[in-house]
C-alpha atoms as one frame of an Amber mdcrd trajectory, in Angstrom:
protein
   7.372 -11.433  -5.154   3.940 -12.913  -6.270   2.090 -11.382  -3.736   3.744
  -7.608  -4.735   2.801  -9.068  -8.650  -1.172 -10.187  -7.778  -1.739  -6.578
  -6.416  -0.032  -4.706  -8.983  -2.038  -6.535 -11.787  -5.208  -5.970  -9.676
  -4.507  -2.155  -9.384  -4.055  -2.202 -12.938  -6.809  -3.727 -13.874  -8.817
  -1.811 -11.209  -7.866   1.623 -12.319  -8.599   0.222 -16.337 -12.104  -0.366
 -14.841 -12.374   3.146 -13.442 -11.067   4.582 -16.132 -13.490   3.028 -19.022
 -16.356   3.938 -16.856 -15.339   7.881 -17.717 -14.078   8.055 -13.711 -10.607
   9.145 -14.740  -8.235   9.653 -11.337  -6.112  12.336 -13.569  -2.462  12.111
 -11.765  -3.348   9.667  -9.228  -0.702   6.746 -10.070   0.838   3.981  -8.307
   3.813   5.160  -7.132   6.603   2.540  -4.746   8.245   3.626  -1.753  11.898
   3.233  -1.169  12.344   0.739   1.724  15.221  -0.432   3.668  15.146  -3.238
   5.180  17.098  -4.026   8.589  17.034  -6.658  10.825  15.193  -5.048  14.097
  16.295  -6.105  17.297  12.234  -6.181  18.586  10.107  -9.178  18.123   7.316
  -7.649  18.288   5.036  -6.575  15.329   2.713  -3.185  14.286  -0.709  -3.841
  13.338  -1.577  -1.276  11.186  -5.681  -1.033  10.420  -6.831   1.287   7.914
  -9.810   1.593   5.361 -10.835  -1.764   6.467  -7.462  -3.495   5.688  -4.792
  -4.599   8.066  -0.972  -5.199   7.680   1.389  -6.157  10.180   4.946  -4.711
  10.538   8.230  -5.333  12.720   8.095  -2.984  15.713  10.991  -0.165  14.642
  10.020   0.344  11.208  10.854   3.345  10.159   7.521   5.776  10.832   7.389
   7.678   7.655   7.376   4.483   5.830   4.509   3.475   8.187   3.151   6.635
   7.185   3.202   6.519   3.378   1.596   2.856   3.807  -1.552   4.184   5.480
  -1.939   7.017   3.086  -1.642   4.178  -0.025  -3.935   1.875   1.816  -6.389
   4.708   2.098  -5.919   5.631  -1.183  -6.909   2.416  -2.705  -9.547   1.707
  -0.754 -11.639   4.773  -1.778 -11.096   3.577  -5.398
């Protein structure tokens, strides 16, 4: 829970920084992703690498969420 808090106060205060320098992102927002989370029966993990950062995740997670994790990753990092 603090970790999801330190990077939602640091998007905050990252997009208050664009935005007083007249960079306005217009509808760009933070939006969350619904997850479920299930106990997978591999032990393995996912290393996902993308715009520089990398997060790892249980083999079987569910590719669309995969997906939409990239795209926010990407998203933030050409901020």
């Amino acid at each position: 829970m603090a970790a999801f808090r330190y990077w939602l106060y640091r998007l905050r205060r990252e997009r208050t920084v664009v935005t007083t320098v007249g960079r306005s992102r217009g509808s760009d927002e933070v939006r969350l992703v619904p997850v479920e989370v299930r106990q997978s029966p591999a032990r393995g993990r996912l290393d996902l690498r993308t715009a520089g950062l990398r997060v790892l995740m249980p083999i079987g997670t569910d590719p669309r969420y995969v997906a939409h994790v990239a795209a926010a990753l990407r998203d933030v990092a050409t901020w």
